[in-house]
Backbone as a chain_set.jsonl record, in Angstrom:
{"seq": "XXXXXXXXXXXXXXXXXXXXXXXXXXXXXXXXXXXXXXXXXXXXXXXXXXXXXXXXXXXXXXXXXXXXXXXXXXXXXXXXXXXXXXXXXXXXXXXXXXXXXXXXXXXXXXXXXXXXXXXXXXXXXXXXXXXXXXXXXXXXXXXXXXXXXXXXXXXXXXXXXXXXXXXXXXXXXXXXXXXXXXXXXXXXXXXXXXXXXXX", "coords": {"N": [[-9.247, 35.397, 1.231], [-7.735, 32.835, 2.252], [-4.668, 31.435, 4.537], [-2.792, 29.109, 2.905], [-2.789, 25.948, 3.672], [-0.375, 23.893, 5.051], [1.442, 20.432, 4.669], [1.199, 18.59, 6.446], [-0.679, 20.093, 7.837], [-2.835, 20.015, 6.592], [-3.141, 16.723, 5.733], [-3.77, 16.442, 8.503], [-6.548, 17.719, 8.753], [-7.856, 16.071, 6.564], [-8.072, 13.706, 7.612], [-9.334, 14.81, 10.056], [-11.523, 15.26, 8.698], [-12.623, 12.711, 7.301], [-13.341, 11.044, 9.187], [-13.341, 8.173, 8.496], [-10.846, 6.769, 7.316], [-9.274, 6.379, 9.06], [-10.297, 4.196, 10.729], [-9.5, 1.385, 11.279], [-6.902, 1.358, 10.848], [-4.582, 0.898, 12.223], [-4.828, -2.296, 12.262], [-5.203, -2.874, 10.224], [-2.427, -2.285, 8.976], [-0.664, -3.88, 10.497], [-1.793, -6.433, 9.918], [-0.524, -6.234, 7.01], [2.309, -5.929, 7.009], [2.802, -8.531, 8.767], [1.675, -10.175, 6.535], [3.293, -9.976, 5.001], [5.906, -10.023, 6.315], [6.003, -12.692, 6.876], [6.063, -14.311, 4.235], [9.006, -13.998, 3.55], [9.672, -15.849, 4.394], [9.208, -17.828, 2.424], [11.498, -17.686, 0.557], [14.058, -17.863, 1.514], [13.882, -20.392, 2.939], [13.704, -22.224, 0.642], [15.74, -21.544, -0.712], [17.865, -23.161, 1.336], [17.153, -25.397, 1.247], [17.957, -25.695, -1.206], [20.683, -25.171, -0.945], [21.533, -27.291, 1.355], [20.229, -29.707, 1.248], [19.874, -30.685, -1.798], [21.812, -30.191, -3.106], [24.203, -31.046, -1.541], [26.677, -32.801, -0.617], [26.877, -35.756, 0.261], [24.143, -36.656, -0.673], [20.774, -36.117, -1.579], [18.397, -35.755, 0.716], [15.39, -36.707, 1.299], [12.753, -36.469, 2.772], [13.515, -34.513, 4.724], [13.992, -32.428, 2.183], [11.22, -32.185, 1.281], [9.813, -32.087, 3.86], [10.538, -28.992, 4.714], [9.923, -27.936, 2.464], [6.813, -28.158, 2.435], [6.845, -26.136, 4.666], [7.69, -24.111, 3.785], [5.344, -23.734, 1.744], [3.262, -23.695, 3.224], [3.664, -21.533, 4.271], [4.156, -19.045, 2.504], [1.353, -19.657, 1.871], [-0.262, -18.278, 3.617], [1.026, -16.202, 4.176], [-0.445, -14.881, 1.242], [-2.875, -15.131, 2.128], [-3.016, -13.692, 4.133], [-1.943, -10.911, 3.228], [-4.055, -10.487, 1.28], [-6.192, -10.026, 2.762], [-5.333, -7.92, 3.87], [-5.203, -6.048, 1.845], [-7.712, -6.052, 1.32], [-9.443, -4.632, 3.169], [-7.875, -2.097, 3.441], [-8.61, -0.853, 0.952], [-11.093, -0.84, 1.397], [-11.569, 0.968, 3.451], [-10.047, 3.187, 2.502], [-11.663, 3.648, 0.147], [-14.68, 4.205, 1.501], [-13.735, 6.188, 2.864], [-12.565, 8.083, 1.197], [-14.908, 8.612, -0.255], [-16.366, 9.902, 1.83], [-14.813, 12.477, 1.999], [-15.435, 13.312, -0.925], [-18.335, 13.69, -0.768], [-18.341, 15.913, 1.439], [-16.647, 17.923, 0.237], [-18.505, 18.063, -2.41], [-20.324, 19.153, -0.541], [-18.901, 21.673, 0.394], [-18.675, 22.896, -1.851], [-21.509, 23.719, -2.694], [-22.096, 24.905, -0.62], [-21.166, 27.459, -1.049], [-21.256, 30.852, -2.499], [-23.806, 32.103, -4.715], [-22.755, 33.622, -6.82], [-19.876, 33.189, -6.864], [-20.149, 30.172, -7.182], [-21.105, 30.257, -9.497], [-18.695, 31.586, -11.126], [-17.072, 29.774, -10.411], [-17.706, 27.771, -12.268], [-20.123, 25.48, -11.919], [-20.414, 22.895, -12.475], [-18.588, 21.672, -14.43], [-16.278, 22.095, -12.28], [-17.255, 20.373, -10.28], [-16.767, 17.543, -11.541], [-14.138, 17.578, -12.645], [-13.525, 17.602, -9.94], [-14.628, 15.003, -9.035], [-14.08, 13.308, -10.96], [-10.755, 13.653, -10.846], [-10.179, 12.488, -8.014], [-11.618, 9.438, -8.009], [-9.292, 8.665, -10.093], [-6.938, 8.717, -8.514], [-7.552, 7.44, -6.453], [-8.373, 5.082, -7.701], [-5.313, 4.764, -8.927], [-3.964, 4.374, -6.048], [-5.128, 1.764, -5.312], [-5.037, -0.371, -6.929], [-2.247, 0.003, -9.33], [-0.724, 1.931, -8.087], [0.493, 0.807, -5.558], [1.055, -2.168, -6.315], [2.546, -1.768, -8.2], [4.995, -0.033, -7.086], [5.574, -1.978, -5.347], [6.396, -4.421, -7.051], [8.181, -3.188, -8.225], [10.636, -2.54, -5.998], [10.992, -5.414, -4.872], [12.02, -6.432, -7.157], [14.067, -4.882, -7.871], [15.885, -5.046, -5.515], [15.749, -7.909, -4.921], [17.2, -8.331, -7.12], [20.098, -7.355, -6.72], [20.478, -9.56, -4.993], [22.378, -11.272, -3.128], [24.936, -14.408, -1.655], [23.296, -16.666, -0.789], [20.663, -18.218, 1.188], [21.103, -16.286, 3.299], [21.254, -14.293, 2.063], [19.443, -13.76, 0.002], [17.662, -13.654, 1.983], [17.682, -11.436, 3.37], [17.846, -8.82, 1.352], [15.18, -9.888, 0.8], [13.71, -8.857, 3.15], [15.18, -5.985, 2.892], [13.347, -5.406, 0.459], [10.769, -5.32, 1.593], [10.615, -3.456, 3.288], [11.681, -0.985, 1.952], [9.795, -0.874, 0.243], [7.331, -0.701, 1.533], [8.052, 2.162, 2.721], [8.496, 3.555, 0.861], [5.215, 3.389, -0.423], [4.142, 4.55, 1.65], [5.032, 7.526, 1.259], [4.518, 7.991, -1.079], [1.573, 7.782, -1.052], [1.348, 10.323, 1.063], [2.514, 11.92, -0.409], [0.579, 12.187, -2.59], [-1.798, 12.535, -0.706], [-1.372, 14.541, -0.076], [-1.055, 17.081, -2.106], [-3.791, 16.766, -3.066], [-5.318, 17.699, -1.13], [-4.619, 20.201, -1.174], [-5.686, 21.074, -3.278], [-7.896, 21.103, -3.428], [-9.236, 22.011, -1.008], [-8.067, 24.612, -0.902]], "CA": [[-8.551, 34.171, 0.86], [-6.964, 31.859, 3.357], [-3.492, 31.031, 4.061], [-2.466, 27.413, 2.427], [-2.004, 24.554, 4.291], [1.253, 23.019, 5.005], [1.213, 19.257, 4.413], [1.116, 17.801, 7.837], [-2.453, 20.73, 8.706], [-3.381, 19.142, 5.124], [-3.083, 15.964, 5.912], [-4.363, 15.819, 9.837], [-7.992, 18.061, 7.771], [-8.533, 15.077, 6.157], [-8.032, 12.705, 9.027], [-10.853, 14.854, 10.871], [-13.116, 15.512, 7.674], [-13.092, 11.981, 7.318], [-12.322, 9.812, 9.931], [-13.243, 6.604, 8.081], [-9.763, 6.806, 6.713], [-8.007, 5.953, 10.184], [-10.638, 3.438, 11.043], [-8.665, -0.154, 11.953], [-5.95, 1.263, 9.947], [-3.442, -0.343, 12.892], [-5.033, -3.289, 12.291], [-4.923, -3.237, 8.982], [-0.807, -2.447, 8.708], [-0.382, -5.359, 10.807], [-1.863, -7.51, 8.827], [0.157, -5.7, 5.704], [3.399, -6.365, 8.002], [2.475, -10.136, 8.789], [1.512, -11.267, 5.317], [4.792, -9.517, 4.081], [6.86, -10.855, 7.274], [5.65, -14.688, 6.575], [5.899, -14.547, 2.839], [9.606, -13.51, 3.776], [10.276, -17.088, 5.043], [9.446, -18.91, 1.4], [12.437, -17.828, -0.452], [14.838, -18.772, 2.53], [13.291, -21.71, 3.157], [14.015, -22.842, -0.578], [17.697, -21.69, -0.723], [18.081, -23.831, 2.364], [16.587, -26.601, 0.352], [18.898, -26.074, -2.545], [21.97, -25.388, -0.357], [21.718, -28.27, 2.319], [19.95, -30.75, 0.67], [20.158, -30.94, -2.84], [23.239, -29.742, -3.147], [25.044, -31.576, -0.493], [27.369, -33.991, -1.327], [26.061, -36.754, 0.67], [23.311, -37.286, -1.589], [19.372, -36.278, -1.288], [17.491, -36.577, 2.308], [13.882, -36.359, 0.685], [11.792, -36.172, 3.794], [13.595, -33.028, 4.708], [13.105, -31.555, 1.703], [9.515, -32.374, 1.868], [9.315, -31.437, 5.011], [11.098, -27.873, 4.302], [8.373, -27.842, 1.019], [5.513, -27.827, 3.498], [6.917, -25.104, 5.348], [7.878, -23.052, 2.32], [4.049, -23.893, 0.963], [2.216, -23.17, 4.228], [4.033, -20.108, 4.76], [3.565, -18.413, 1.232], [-0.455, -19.132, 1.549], [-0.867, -17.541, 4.832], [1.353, -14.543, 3.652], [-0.923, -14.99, 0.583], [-3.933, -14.662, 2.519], [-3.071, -12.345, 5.102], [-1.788, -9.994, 2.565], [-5.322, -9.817, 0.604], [-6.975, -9.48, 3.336], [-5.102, -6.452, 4.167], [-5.511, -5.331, 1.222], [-9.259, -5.409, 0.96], [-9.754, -3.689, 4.04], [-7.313, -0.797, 2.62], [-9.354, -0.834, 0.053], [-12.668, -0.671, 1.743], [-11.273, 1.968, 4.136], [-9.709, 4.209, 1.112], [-13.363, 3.674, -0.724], [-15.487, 5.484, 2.161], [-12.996, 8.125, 3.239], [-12.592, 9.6, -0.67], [-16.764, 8.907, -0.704], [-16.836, 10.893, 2.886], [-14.247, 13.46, 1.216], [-15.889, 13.693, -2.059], [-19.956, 14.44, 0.194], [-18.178, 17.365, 1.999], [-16.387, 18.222, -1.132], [-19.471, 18.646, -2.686], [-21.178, 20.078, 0.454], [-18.739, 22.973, 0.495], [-19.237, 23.708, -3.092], [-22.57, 23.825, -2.71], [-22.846, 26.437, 0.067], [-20.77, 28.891, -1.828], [-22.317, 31.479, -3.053], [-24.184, 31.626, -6.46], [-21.936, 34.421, -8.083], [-18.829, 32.423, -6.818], [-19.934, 28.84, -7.854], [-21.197, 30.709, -11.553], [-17.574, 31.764, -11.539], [-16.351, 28.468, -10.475], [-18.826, 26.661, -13.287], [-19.867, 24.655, -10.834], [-20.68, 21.586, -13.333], [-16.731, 21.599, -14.506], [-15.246, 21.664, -11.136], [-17.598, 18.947, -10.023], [-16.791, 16.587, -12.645], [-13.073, 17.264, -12.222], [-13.118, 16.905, -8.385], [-15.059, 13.319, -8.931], [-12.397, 12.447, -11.732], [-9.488, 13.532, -10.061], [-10.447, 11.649, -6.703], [-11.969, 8.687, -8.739], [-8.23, 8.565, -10.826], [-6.063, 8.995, -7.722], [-8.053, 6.605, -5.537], [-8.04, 3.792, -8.64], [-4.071, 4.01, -8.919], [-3.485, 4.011, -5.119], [-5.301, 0.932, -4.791], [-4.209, -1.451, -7.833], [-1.71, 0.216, -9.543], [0.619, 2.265, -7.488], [0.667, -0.21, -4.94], [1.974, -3.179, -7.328], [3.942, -1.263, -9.257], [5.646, -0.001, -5.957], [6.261, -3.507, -4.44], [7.255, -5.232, -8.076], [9.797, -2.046, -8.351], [11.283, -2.629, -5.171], [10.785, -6.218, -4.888], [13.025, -6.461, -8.703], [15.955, -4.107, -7.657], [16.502, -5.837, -4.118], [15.839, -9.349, -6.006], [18.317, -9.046, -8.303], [21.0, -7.749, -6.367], [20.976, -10.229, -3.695], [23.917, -11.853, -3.071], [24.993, -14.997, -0.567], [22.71, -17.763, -0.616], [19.914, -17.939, 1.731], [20.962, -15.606, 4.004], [21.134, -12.671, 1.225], [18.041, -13.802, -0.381], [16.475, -13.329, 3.062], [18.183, -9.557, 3.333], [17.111, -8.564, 0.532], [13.703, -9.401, 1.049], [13.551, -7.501, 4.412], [15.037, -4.729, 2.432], [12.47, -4.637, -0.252], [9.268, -5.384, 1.964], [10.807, -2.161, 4.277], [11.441, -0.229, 1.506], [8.435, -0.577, -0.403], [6.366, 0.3, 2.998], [8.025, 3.295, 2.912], [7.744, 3.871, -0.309], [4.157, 3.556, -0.308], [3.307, 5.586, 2.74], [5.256, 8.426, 0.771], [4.181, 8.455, -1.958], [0.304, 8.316, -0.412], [1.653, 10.926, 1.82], [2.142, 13.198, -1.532], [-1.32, 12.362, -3.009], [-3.453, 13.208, 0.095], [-1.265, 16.679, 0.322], [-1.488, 17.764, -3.15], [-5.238, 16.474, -3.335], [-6.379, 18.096, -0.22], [-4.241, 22.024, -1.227], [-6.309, 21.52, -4.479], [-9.549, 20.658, -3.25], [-9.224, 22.538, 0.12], [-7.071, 25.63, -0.952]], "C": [[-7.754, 33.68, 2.064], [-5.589, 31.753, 3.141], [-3.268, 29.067, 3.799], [-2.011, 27.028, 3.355], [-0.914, 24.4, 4.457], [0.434, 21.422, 4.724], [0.466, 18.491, 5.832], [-0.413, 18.622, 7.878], [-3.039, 19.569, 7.678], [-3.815, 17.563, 5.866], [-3.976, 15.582, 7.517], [-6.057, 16.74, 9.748], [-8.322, 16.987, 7.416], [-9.201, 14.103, 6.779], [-9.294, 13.138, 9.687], [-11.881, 14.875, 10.212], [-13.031, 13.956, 7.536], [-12.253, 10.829, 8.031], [-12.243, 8.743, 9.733], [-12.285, 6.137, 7.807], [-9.098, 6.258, 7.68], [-9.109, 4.624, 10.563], [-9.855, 1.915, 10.709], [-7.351, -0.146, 10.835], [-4.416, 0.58, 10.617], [-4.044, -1.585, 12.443], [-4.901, -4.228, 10.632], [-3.275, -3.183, 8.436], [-0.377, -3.066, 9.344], [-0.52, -6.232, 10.423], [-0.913, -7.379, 7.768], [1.355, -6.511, 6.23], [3.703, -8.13, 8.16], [2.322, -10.541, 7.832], [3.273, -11.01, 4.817], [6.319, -10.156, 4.552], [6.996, -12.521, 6.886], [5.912, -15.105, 4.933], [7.684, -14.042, 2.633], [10.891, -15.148, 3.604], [10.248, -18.345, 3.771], [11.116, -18.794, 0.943], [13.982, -18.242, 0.548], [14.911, -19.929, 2.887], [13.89, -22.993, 1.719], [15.573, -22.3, -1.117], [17.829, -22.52, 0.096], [17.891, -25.285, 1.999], [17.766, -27.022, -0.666], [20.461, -26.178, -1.761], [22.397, -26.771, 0.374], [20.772, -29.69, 2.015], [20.208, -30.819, -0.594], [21.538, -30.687, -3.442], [24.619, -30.403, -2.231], [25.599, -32.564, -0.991], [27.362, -35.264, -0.981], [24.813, -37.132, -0.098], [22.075, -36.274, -0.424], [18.69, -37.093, -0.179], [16.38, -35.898, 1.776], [13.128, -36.542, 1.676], [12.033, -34.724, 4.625], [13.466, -32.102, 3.664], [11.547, -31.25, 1.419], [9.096, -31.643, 2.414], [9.274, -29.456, 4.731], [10.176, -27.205, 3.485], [7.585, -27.296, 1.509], [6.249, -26.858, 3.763], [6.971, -23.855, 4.467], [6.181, -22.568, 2.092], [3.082, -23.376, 2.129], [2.85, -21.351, 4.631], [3.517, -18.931, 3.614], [1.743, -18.604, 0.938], [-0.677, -18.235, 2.49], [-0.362, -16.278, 4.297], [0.379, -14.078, 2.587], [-2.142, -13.854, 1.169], [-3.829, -13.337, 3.464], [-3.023, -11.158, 4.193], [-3.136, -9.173, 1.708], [-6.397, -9.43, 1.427], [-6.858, -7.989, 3.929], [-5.637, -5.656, 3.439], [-6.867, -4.988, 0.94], [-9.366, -4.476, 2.159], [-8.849, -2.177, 3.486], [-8.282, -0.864, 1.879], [-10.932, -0.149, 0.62], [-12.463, 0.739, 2.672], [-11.153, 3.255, 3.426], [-11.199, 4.588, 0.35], [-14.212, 4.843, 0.217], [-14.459, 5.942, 3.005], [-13.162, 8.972, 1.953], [-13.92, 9.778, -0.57], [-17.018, 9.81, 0.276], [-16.144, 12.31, 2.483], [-15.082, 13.929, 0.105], [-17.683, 14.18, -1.413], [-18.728, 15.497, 0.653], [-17.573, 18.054, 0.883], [-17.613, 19.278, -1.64], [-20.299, 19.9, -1.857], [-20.32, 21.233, 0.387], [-18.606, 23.49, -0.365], [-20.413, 24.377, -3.549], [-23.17, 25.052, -2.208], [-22.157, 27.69, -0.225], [-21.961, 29.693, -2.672], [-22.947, 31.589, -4.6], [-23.101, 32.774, -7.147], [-20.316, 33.467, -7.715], [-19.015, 31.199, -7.402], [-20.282, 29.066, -9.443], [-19.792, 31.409, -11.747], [-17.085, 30.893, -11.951], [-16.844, 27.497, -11.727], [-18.757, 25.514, -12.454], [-20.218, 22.905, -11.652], [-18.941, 21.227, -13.52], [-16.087, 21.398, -13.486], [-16.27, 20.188, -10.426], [-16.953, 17.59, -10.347], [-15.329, 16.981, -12.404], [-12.986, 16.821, -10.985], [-13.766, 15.725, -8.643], [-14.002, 12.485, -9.522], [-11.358, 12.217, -10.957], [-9.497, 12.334, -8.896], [-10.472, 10.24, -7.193], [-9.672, 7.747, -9.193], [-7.2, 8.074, -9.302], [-6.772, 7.487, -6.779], [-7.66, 4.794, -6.581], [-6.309, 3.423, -8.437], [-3.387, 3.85, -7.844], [-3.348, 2.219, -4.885], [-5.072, -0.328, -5.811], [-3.118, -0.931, -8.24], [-0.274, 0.782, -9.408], [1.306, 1.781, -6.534], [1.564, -1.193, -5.275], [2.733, -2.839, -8.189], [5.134, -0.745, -8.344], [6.322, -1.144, -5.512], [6.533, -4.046, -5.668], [8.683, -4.656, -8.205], [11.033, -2.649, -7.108], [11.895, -3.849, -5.009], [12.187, -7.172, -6.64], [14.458, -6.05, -8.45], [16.614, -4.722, -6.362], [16.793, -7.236, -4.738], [17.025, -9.437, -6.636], [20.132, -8.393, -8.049], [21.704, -8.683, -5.492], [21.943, -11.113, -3.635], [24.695, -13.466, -1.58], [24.493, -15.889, -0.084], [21.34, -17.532, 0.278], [19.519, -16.769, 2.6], [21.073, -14.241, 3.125], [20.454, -12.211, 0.536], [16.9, -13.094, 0.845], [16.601, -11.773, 3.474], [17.757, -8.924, 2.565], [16.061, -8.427, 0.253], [13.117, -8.5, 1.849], [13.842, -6.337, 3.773], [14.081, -4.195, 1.614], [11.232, -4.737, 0.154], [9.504, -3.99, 2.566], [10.701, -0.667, 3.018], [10.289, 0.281, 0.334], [6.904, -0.09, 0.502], [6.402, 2.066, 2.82], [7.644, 4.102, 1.789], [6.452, 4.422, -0.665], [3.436, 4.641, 0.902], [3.958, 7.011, 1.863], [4.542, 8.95, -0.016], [2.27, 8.584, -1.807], [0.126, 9.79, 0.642], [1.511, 12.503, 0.323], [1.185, 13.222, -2.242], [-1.604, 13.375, -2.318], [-2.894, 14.831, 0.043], [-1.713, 17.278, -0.847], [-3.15, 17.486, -3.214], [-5.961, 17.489, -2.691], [-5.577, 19.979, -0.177], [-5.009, 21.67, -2.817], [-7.382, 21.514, -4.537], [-9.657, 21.477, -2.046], [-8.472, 24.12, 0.397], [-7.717, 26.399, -0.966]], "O": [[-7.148, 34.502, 2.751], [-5.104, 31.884, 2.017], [-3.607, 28.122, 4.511], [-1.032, 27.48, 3.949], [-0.266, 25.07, 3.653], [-0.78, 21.257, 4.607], [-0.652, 17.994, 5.965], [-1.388, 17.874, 7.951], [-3.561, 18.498, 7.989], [-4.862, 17.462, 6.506], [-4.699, 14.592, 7.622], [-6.824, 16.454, 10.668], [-9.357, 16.65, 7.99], [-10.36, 13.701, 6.672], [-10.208, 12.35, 9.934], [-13.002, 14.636, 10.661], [-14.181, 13.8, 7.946], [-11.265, 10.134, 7.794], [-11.447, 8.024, 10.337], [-12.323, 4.91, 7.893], [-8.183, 5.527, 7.3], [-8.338, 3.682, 10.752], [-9.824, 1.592, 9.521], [-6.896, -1.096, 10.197], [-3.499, 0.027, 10.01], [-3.021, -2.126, 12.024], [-4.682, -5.354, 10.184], [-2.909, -3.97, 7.562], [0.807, -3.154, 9.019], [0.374, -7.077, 10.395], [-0.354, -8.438, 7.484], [1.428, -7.702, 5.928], [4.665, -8.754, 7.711], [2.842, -11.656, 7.795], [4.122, -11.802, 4.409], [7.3, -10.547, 3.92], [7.978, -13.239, 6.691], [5.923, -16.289, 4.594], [7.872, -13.639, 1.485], [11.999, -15.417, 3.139], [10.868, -19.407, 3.84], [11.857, -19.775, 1.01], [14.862, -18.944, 0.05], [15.97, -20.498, 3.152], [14.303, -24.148, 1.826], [16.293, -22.89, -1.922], [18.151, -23.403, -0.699], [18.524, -26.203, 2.521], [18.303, -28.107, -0.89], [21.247, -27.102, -1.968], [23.449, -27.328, 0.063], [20.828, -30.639, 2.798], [21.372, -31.218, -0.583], [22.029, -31.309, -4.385], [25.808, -30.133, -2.403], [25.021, -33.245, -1.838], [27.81, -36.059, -1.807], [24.586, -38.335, 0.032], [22.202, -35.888, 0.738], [18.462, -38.295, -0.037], [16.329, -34.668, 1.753], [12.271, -37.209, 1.096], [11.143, -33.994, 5.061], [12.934, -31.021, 3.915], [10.954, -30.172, 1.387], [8.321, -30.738, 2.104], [8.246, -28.791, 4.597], [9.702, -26.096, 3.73], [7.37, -26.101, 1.307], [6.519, -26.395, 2.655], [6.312, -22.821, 4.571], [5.782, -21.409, 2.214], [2.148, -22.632, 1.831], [2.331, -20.369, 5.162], [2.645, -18.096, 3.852], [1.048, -17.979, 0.137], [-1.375, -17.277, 2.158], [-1.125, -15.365, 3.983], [0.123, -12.88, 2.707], [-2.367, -12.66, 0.973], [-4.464, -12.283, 3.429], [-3.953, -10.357, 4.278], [-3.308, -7.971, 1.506], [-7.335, -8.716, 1.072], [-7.72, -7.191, 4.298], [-6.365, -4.734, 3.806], [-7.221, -3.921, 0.44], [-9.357, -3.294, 1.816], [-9.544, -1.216, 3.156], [-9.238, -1.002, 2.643], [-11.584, 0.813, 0.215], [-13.329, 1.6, 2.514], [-11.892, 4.222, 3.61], [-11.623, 5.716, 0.099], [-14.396, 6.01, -0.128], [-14.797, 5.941, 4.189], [-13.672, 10.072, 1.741], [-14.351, 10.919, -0.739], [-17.843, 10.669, -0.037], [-16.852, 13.308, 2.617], [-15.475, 15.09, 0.226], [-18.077, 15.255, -1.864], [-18.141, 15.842, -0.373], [-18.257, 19.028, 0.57], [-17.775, 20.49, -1.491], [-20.714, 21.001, -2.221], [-21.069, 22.205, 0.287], [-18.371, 24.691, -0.228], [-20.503, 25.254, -4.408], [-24.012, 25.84, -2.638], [-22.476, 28.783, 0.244], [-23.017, 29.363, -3.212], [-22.365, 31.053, -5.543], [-22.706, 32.434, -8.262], [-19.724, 33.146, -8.745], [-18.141, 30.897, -8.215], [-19.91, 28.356, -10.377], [-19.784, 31.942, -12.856], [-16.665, 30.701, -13.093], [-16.199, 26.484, -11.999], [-17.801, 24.766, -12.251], [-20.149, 21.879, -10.975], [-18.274, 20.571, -12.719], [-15.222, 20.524, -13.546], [-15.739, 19.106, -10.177], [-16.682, 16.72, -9.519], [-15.171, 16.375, -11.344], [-12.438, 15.74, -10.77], [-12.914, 14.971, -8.174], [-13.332, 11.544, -9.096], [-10.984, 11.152, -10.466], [-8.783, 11.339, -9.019], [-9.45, 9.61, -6.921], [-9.103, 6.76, -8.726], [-6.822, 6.903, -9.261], [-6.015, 6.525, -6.65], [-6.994, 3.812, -6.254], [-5.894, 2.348, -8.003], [-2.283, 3.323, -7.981], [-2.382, 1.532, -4.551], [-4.914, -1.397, -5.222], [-2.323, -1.331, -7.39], [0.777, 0.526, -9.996], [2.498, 2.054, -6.393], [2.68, -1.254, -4.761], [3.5, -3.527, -8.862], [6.267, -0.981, -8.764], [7.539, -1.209, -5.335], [7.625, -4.513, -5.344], [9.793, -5.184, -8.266], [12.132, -3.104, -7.425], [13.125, -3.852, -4.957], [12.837, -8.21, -6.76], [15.544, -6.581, -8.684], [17.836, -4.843, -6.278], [17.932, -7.617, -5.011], [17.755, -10.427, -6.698], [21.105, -8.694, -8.741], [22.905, -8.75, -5.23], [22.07, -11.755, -4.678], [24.822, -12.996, -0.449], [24.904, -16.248, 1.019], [20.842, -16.438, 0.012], [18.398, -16.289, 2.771], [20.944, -13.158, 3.697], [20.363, -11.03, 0.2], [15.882, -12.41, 0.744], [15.654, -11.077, 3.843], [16.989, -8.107, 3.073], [15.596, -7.445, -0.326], [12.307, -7.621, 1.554], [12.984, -5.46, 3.885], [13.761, -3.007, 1.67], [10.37, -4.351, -0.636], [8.561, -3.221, 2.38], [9.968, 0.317, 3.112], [10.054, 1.366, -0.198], [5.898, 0.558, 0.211], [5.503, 2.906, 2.786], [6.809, 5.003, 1.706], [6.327, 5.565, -1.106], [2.396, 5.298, 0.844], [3.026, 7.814, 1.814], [3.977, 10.039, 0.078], [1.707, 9.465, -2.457], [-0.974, 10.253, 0.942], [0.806, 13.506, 0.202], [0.798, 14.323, -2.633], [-1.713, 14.556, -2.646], [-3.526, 15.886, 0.088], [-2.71, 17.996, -0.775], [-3.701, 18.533, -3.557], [-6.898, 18.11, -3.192], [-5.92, 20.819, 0.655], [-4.508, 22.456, -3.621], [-8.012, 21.857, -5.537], [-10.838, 21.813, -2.14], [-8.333, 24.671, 1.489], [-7.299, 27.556, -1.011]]}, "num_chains": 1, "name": "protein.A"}
């Protein structure tokens, strides 16, 4: 029997059993970064609106808020877009690494020996390791994701405080801490996944 992993061996195993996983993954948390950065600039943009125009006691200058509008409106698509495009590529990246994980998976179940894999019932552990992977891979990529950034995104939201400029703090805090968030908590997947599948 082997000695277990730590997280970090865990974790940099995977990385070499399947390197699809790191493929344009800078390129892809730049994009993440940029849609999240630009989509940063609506809700500032529209306090700034409500503070200094509509609100002003001089009356309504309607070509600056207009103007302001547009900027608000072009900024929130691009964050829009950038953001899904991140996300498909995560997506597509996450898809064949678990599929390059789940082939060696298999492959080193396979070349065990027959009184070990008729221990293991090798039908049962199959069919869990596909589930499990399957399960874990589904709520990375819709679920724990958006439930991550609404969480964060809610508790920063609703304490913010100060007008534009505490709306705009606030956001920086919950795009930062939902990053981190997310790399964590992907960080405790791949370890537990890969000391239960690799142990």
């Amino acid at each position: 029997m082997t000695a277990p992993l730590s997280t970090g061996a865990s974790i940099r195993r995977a990385l070499a059993e399947a390197p699809s996983l790191r493929h344009g993954l800078k390129v892809t948390l730049a994009l993440a970064m940029l849609g999240q950065a630009v989509t940063v600039i609506t809700p500032i943009v529209l306090q700034k609106i409500l503070d200094e125009e509509i609100l002003n006691p001089a009356g309504i200058y309607m070509p600056a808020v207009l103007g302001m509008a547009g900027v608000a409106l072009a900024a929130l698509i691009v964050g829009v877009v950038v953001g899904r495009i991140s996300l498909l590529r995560l997506v597509r990246s996450s898809s064949t690494g678990l599929s390059d994980l789940r082939t060696k998976t298999f492959g080193h179940i396979m070349s065990q020996s027959v009184l070990h894999v008729q221990s293991e019932r090798r039908g049962n552990l199959l069919s869990r390791v596909t589930s499990d992977i399957t399960t874990l891979q589904e709520f990375m990529e819709w679920g724990g994701v958006g439930m991550i950034i609404a969480t964060m995104g809610c508790h920063y939201g609703l304490r913010s405080e100060g007008g534009a400029e505490g709306v705009g703090a606030a956001t920086t805090r919950a795009v930062v801490a939902s990053c981190v968030l997310i790399l964590i908590v992907d960080y405790l997947l791949a370890s537990f996944l890969f000391r239960v599948l690799f142990a």
